[in-house]
Rosetta silent file (secondary structure, phi, psi, omega in degrees, C-alpha in Angstrom):
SEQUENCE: XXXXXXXXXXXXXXXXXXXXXXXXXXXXXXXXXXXXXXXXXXXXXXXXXXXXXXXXXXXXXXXXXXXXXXXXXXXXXXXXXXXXXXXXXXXXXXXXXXXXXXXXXXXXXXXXXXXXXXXXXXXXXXXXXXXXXXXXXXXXXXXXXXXXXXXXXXXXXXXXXXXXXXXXXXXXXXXXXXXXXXXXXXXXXXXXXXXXXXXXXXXXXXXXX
SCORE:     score description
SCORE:     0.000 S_00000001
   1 L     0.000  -53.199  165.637  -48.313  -10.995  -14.406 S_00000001
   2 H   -39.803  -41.618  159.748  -45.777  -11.712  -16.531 S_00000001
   3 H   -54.956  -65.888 -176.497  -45.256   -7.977  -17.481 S_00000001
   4 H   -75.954  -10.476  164.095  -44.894   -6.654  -13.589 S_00000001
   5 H   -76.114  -27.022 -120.321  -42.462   -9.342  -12.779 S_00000001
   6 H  -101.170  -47.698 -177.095  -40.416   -8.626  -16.130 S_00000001
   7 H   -70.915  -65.104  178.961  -40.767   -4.372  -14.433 S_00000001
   8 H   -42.016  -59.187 -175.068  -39.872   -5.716  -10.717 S_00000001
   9 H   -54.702  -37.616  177.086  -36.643   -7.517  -12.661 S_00000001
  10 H   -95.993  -11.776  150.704  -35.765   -4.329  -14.083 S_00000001
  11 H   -57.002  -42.076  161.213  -36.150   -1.958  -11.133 S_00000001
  12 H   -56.298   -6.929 -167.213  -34.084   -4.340   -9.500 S_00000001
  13 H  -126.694  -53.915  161.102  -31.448   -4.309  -12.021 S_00000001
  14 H   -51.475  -35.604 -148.052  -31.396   -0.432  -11.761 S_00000001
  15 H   -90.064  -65.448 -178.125  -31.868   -0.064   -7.868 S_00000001
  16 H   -39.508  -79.860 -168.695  -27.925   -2.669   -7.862 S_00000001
  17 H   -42.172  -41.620 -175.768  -26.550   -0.268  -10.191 S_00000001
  18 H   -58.021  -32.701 -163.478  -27.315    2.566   -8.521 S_00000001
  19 H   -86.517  -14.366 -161.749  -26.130    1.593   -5.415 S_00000001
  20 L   -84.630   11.485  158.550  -22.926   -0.255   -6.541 S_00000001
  21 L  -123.810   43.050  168.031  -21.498    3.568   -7.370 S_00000001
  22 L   -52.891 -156.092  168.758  -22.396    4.750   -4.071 S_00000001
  23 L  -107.694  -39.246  151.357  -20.078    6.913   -2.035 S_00000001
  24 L   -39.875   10.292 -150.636  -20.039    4.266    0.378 S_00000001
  25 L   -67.069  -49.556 -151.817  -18.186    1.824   -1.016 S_00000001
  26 E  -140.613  113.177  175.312  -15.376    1.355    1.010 S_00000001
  27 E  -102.022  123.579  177.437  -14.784    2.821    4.691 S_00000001
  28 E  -165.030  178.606 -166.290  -11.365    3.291    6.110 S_00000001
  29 E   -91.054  129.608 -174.335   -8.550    4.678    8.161 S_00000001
  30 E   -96.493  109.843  172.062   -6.092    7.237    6.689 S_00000001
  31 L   -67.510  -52.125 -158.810   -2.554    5.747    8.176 S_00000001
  32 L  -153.802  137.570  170.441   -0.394    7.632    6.261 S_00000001
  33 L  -129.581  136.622 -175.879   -0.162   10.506    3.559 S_00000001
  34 L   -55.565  -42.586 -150.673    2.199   10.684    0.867 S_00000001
  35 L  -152.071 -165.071 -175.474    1.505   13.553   -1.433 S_00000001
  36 L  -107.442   21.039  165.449   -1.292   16.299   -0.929 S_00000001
  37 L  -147.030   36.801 -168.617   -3.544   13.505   -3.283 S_00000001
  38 E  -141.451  129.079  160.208   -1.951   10.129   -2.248 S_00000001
  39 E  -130.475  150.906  162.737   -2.744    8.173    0.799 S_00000001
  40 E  -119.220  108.621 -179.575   -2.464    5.118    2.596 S_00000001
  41 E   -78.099  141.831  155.555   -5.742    3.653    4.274 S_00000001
  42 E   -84.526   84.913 -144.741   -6.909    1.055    6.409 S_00000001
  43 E   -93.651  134.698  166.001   -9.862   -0.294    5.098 S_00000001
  44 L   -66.386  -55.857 -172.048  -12.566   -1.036    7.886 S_00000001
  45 L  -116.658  141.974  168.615  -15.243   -2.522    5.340 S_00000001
  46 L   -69.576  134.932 -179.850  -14.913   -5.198    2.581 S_00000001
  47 L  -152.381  141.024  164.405  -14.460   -5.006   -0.816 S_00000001
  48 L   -34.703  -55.077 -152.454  -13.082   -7.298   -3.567 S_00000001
  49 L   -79.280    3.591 -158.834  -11.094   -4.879   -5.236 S_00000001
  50 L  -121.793  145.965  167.809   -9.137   -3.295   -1.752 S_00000001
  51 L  -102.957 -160.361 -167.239   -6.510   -4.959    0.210 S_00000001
  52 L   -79.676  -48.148  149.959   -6.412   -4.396    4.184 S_00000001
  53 E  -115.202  131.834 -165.429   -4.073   -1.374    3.911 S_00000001
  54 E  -140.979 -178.060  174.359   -3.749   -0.139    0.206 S_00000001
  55 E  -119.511  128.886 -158.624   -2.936    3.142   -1.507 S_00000001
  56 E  -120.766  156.244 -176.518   -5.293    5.347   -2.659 S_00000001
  57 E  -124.363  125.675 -179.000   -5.180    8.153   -5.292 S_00000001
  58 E   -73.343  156.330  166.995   -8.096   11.635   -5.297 S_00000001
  59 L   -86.211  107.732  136.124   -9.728   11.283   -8.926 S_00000001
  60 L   105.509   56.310 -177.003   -8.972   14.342  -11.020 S_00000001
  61 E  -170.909  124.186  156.768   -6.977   16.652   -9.171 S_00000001
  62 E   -99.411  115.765 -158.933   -3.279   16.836   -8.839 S_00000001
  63 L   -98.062  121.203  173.842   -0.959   17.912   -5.855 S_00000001
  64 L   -41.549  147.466 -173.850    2.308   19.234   -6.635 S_00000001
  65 L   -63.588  130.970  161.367    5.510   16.857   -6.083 S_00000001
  66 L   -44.857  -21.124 -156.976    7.237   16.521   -2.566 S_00000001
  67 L   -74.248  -27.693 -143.432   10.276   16.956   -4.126 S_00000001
  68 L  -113.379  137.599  175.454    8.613   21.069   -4.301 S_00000001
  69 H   -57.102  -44.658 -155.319    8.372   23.196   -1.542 S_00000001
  70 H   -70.392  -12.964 -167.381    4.552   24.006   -2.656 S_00000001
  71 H  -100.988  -17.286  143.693    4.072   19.966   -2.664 S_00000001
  72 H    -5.417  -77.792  171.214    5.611   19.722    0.587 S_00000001
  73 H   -53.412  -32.183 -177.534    2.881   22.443    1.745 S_00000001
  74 H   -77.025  -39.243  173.109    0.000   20.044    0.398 S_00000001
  75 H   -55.358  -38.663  179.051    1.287   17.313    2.247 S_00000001
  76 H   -85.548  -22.961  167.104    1.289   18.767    5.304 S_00000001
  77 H   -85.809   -8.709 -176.185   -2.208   20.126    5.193 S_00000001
  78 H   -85.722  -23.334  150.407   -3.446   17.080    3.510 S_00000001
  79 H   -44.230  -55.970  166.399   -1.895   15.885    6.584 S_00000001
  80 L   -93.423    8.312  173.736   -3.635   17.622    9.155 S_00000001
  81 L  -103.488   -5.300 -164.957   -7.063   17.486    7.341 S_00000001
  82 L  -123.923  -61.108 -179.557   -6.941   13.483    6.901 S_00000001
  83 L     1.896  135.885  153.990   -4.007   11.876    9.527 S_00000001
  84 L    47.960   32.549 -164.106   -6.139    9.147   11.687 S_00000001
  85 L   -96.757 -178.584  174.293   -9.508   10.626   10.225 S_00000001
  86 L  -103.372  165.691 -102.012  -12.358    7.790    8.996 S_00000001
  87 L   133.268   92.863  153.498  -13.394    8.072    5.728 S_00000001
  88 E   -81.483  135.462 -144.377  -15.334    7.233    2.973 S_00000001
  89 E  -102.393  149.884  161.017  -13.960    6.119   -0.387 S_00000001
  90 L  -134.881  122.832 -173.313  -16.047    6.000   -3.183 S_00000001
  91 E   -74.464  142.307  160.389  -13.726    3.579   -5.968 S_00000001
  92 L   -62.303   94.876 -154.525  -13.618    4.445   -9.674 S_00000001
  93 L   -87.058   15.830 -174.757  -16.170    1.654  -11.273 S_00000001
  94 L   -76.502  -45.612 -171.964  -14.739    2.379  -14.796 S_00000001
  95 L   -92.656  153.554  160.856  -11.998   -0.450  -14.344 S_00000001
  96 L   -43.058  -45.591 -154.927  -12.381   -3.780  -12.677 S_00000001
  97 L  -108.708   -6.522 -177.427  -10.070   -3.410  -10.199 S_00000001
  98 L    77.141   33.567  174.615  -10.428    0.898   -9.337 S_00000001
  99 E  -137.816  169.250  179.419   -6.769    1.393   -9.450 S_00000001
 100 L   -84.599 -158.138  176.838   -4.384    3.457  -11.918 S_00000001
 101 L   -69.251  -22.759 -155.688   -0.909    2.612  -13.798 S_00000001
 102 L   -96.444    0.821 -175.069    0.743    3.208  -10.226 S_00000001
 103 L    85.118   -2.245  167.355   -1.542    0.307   -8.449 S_00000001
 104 L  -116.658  155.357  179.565   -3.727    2.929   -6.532 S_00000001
 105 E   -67.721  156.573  164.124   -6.760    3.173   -6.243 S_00000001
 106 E   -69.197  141.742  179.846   -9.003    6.347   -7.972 S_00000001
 107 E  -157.372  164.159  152.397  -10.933    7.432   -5.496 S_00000001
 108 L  -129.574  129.716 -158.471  -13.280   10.208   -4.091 S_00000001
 109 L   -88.669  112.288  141.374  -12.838   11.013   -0.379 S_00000001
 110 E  -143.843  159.282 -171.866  -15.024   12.396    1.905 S_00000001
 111 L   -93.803  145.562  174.459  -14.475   12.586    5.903 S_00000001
 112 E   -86.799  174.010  105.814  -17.143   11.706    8.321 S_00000001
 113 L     8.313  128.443  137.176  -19.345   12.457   11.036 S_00000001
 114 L   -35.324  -20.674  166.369  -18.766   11.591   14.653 S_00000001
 115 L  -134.284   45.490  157.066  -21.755    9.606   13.976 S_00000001
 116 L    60.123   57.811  152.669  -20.518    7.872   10.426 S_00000001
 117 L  -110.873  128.383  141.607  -22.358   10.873    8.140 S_00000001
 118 E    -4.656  118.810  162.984  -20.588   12.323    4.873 S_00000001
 119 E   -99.052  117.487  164.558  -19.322   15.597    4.860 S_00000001
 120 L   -64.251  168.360  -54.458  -19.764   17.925    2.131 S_00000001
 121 L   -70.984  144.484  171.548  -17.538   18.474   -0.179 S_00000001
 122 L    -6.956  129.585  171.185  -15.222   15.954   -1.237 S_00000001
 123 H   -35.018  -57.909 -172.283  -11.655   15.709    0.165 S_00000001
 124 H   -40.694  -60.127 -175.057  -10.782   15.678   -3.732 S_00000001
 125 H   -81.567  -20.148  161.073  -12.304   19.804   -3.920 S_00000001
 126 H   -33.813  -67.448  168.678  -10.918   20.461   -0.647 S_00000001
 127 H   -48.035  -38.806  150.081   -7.648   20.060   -1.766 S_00000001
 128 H   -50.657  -85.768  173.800   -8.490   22.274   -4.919 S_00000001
 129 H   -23.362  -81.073 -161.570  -10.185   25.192   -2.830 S_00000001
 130 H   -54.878  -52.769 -137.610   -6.938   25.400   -0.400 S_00000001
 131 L    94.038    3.504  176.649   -4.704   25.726   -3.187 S_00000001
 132 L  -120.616   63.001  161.193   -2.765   22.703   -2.965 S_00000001
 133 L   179.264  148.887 -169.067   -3.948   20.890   -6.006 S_00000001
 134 E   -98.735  134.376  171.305   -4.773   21.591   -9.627 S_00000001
 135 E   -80.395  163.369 -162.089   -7.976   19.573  -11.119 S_00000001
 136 L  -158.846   63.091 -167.653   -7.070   16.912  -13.878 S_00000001
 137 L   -95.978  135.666 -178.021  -10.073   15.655  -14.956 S_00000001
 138 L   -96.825  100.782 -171.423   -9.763   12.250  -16.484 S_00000001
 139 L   -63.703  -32.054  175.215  -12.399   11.435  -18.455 S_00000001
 140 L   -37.761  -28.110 -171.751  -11.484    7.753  -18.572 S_00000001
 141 L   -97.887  167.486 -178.668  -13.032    7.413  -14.601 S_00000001
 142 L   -85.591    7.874  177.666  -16.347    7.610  -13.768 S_00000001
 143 L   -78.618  152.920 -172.032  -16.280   10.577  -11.782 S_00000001
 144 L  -121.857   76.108 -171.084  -17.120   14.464  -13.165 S_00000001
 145 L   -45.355   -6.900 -179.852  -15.257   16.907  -10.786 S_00000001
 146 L   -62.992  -36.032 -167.662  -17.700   19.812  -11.966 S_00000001
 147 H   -77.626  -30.752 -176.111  -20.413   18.521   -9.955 S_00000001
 148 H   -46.678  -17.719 -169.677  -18.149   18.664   -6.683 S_00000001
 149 H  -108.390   -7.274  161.384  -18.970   22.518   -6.879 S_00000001
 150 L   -72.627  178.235  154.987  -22.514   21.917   -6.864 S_00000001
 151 L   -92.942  154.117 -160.381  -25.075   21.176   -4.731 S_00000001
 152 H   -50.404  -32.508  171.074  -24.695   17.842   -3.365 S_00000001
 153 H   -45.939  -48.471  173.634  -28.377   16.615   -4.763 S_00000001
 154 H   -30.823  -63.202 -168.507  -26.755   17.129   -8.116 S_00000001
 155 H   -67.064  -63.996 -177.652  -23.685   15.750   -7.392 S_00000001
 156 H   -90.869    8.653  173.408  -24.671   12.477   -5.786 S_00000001
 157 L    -6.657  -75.914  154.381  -28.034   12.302   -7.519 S_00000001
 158 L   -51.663  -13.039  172.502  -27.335    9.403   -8.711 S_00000001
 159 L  -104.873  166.677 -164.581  -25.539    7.573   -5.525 S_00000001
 160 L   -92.642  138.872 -177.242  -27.065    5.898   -2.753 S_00000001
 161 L   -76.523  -27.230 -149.517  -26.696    8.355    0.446 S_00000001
 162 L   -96.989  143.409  170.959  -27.001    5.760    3.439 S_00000001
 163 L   -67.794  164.638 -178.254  -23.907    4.633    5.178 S_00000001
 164 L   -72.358  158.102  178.647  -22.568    1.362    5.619 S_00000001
 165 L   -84.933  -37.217  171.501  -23.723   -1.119    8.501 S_00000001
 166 L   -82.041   45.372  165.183  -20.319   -2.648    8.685 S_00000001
 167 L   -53.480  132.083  177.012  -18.431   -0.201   10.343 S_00000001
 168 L   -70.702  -57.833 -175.379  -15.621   -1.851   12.073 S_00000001
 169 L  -102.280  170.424 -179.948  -14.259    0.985   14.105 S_00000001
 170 L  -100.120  132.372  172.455  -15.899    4.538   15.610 S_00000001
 171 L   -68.597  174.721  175.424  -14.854    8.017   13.578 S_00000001
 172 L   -60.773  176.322 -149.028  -13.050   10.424   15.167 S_00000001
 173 L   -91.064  -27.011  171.794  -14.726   12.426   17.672 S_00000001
 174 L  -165.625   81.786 -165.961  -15.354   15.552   16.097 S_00000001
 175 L   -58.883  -28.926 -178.599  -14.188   16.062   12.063 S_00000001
 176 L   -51.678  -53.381  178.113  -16.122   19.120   11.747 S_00000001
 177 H   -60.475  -23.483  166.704  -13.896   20.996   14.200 S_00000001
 178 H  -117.722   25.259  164.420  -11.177   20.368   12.001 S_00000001
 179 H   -78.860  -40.027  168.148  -12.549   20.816    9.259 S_00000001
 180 H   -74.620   -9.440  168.927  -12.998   24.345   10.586 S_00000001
 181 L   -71.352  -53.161 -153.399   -9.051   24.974   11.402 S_00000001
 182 L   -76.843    2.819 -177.729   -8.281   24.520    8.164 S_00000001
 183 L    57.402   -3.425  156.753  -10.800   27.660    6.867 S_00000001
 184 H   -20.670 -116.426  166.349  -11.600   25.547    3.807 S_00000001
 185 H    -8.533  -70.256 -173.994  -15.102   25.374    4.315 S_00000001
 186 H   -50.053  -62.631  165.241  -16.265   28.015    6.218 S_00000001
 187 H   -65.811   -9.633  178.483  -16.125   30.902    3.601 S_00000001
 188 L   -65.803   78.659 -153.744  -16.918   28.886    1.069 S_00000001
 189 L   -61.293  -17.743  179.043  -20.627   30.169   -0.049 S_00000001
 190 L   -52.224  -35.100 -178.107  -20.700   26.911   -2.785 S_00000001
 191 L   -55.959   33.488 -142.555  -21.260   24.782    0.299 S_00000001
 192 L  -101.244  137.720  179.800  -24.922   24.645    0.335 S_00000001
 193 L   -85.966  127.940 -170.487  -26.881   22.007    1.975 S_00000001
 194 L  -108.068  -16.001  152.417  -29.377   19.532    1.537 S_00000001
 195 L   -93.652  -76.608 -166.823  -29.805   18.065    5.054 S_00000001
 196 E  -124.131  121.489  174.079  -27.666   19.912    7.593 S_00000001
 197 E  -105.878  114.967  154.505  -25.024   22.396    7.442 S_00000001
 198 L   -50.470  115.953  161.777  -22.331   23.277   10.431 S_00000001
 199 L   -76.272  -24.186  159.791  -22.248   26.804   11.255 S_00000001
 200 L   -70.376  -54.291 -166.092  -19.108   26.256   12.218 S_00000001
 201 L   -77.974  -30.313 -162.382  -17.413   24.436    9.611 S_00000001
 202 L    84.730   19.644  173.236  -19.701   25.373    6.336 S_00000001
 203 L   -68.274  142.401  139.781  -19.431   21.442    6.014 S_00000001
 204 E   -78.105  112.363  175.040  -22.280   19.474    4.754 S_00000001
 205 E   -66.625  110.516  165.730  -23.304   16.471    6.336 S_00000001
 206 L  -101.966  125.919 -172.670  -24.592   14.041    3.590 S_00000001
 207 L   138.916  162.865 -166.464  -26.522   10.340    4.423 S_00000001
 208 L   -96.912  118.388  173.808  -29.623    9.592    6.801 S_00000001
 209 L   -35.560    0.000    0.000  -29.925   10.299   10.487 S_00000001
């Protein structure tokens, strides 16, 4: 007896970890964006480390400066792919608090579902793919950008898939379609699916009907 509780303690000790670097962590509103890899969100769902509107930073990818016409150009598409979208955050779990030298958080992005599912791939390769950001991968966070080009079993293997229950607010009404303006997605053959894939967008939805 003593053995199988001692296994039940340590499944249970594994099962927390797994889930505490879900993709889920943190659900929120993008208010405003700075740069084509700087934002500022409204967080929906609770978390220690986030304040009610905070500033967030993509994990391993850099967008050219505003100051630059080309960083301009990132802004404004990171504009029209994120402005008033819902979101899920997934926080950098290397540090206590998830945030850099600048006070933002690390993060990996991805936009939802009309009905709160993950969309493959990550804001963070999005941003790559279009051309208006360079990767930077920092090994200090706990994130690998290589896997973003994978398929998503790979990628989140290790994270828990299901969305949070304590959505505040409803996403926007239909992310997919504008996922497909921007032409990201769509040609992108990398894009391969392990539930559902939009023939429109070439998005992946990832997370449990």
């Amino acid at each position: 007896m003593t053995v199988k509780w001692i296994f039940a303690l340590l499944l249970t000790i594994a099962l927390i970890k797994s889930v505490a670097g879900a993709p889920d962590e943190v659900v929120g509103r993008v208010v405003s964006v700075i740069s084509g890899d700087s934002f500022g969100i409204e967080m929906k769902t609770s978390d220690s480390r986030v304040n009610h509107i905070d500033s967030v930073k993509l994990a391993d990818i850099e967008a050219p400066s505003t100051l630059m016409p080309k960083g301009k150009d990132a802004r404004k598409y990171a504009d029209s792919l994120l402005k008033n979208k819902t979101v899920s955050i997934d926080i950098d779990d290397n540090t206590g608090s998830g945030r850099n030298e600048w006070n933002q958080l690390v993060c990996v992005i991805y936009l939802m579902t009309s009905d709160n599912r993950l969309i493959w791939p990550p804001v963070n390769r999005i941003m790559v793919d279009s051309g208006h950001a360079v990767l930077n991968d920092d090994k200090n966070n706990e994130f690998n950008a290589s896997t973003w080009w994978k398929d998503p079993a790979v990628s989140l293997e290790s994270k828990a898939k299901s969305i949070p229950k304590n959505l505040v607010s409803t996403a926007p009404s239909s992310p997919e379609g504008d996922l497909n303006s921007t032409g990201v997605l769509e040609k992108d053959p990398r894009s391969t699916s392990i539930l559902e894939k939009n023939p429109t967008s070439g998005g992946v939805n990832i997370g449990y009907r």
